[in-house]
C-alpha positions, 0 to 999 in steps of 0.5 A: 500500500502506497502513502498515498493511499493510505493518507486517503483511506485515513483521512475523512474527506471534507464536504464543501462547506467545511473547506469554505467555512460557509454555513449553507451549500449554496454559499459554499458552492459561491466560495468555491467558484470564486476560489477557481477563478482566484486561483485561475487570475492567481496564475496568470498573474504568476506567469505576467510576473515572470514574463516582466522578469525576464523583460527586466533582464533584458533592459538590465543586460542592455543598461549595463552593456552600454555602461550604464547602471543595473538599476535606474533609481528614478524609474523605480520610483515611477512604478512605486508611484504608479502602483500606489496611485492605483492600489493605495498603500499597500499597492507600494509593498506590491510594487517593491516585492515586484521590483525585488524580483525583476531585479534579480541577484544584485 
């Protein structure tokens, strides 16, 4: 027997509503919907972040090759001010976690 199948035989399922913590089923079944469509939009957010990863490497590649600097400071400061403009204050942490990951390894 494999410890997959054993975790599923001793382990009891969960019913929809006890996963959602919504005390009827039709709310549980509103809670899950929403759920897949967080999860499909957590995705493809995902997958924009990396592609804007790699399109930061490129224009770092570039910047340094010619000289110039990893980083441009006063761009950095347009995207925090766009993102905070849009998503308030926390949009600015957002936008600081993004550029941490665009900038890679400095």
């Amino acid at each position: 027997m494999t410890s997959e199948t054993l975790t599923e035989q001793t382990l009891p399922q969960k019913t929809l509503t006890e996963q959602t913590g919504a005390r009827t089923d039709k709310a549980a079944s509103l809670i899950g919907d929403a759920r897949e469509r967080i999860d499909a939009l957590d995705d493809r957010i995902i997958g924009l972040i990396q592609e804007r990863v790699a399109i930061s490497a490129v224009i770092q590649e570039a910047r340094i090759s010619s000289g110039g600097r990893r980083v441009n400071l006063a761009r950095e400061m347009e995207v925090l001010a766009h993102y905070r403009d849009a998503l308030g204050k926390p949009g600015t942490a957002l936008a600081m976690t993004m550029l941490e990951l665009c900038r890679g390894r400095i």
